[in-house]
Kinemage of the C-alpha trace (Angstrom):
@kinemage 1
@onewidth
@group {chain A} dominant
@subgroup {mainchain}
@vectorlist {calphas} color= white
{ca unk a 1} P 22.747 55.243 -31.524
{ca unk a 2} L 20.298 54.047 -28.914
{ca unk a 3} L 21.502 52.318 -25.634
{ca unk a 4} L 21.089 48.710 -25.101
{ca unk a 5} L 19.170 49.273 -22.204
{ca unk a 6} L 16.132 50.751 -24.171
{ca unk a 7} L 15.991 48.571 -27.012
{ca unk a 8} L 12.436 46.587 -27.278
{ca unk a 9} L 13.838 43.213 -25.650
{ca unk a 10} L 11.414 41.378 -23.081
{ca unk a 11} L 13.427 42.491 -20.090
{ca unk a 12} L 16.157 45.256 -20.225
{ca unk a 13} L 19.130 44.494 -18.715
{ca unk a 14} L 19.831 48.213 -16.962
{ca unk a 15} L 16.638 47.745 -15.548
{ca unk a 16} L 17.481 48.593 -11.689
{ca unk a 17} L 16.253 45.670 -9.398
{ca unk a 18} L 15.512 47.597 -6.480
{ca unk a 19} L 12.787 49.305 -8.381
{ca unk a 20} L 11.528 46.094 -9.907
{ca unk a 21} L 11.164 44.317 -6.801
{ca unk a 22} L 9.827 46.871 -4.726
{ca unk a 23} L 12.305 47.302 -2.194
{ca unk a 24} L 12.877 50.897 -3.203
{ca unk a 25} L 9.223 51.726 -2.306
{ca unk a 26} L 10.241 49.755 1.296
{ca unk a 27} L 12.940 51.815 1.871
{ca unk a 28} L 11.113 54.966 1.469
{ca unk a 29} L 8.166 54.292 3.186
{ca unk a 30} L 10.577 53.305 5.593
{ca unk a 31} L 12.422 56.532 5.689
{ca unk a 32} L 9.213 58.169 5.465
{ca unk a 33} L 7.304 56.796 8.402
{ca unk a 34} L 11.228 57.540 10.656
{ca unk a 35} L 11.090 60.741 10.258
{ca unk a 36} L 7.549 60.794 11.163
{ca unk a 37} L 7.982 59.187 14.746
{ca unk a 38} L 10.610 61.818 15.129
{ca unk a 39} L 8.306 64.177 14.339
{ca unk a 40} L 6.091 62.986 16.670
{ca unk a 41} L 8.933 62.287 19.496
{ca unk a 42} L 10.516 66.197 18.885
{ca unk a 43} L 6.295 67.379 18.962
{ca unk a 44} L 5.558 65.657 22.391
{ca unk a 45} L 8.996 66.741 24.022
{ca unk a 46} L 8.106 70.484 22.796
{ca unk a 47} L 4.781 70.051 24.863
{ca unk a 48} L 5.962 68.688 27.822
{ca unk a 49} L 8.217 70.744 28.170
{ca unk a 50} L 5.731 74.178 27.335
{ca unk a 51} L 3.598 72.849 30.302
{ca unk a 52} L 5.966 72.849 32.712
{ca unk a 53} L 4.054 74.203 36.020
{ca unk a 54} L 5.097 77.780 37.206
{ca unk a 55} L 6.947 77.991 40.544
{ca unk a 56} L 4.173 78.989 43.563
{ca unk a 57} L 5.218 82.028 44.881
{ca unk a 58} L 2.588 82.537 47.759
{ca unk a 59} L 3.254 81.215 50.988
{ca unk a 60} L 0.084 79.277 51.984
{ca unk a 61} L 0.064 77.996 48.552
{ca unk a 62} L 3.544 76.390 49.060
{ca unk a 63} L 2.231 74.821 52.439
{ca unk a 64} L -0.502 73.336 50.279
{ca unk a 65} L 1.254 72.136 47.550
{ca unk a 66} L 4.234 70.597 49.683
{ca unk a 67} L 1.317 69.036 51.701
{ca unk a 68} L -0.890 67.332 49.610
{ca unk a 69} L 0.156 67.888 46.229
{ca unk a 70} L 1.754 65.167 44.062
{ca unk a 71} L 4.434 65.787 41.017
{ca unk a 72} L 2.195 64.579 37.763
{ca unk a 73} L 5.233 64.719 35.545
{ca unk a 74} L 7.021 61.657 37.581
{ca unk a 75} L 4.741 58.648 37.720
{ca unk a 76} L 6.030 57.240 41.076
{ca unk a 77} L 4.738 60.054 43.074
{ca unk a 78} L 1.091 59.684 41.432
{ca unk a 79} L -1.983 58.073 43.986
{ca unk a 80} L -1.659 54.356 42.719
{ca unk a 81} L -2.873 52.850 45.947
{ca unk a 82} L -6.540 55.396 45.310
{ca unk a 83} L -6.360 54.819 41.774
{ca unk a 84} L -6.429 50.999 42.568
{ca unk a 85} L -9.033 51.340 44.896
{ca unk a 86} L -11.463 53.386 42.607
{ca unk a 87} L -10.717 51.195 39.457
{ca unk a 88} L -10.792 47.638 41.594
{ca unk a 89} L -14.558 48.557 42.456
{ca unk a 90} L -15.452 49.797 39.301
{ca unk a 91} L -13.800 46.465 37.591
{ca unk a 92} L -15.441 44.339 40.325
{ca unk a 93} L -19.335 46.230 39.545
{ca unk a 94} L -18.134 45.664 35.857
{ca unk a 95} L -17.256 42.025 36.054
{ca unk a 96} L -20.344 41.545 38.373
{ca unk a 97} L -23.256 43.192 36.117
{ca unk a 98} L -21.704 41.378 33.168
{ca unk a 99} L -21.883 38.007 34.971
{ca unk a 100} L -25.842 38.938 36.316
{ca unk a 101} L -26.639 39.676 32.764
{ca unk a 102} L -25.112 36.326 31.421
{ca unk a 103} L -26.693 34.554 34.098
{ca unk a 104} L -30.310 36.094 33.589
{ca unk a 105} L -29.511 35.896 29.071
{ca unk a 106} L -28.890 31.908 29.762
{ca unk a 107} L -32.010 31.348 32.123
């Protein structure tokens, strides 16, 4: 005896509606692209945490470092004030040759 759901009818009835309306290829690209950003996440905490600097041992070297040396893995102690400075004149040179160029393109 063959099921109703397979019998030659326009639409089945047992026909599941997730399937049929796509939602089932949703949820797995869903899932799939998940556990690919924590992939990603678990990847870039493995790195930055394999680059971890070594401790200075030498004594000069530790006078140096607690001198003029800045901790890269926490953002507040980076340079912004020279970082400003060097990327303010390059924007202003930028902004400046652009405008010259407009200015001599329209004349």
């Amino acid at each position: 005896m063959v099921p109703i759901c397979y019998t030659a009818s326009p639409q089945r009835p047992c026909e599941l509606v997730p399937y049929r309306t796509g939602e089932l290829s949703a949820a797995l690209n869903g899932w799939c692209g998940l556990l690919l950003i924590a992939f990603a996440a678990w990847l870039l905490w493995e790195v930055w945490t394999a680059v971890a600097p070594k401790p200075i041992t030498d004594e000069f070297l530790q006078l140096l470092d607690e001198s003029f040396a800045r901790d890269w893995r926490k953002p507040r102690t980076w340079p912004w004030a020279r970082a400003a400075w060097a990327y303010g004149f390059t924007l202003l040179g930028a902004a400046s040759a652009v405008a010259i160029g407009l200015l001599v393109v329209s004349l």
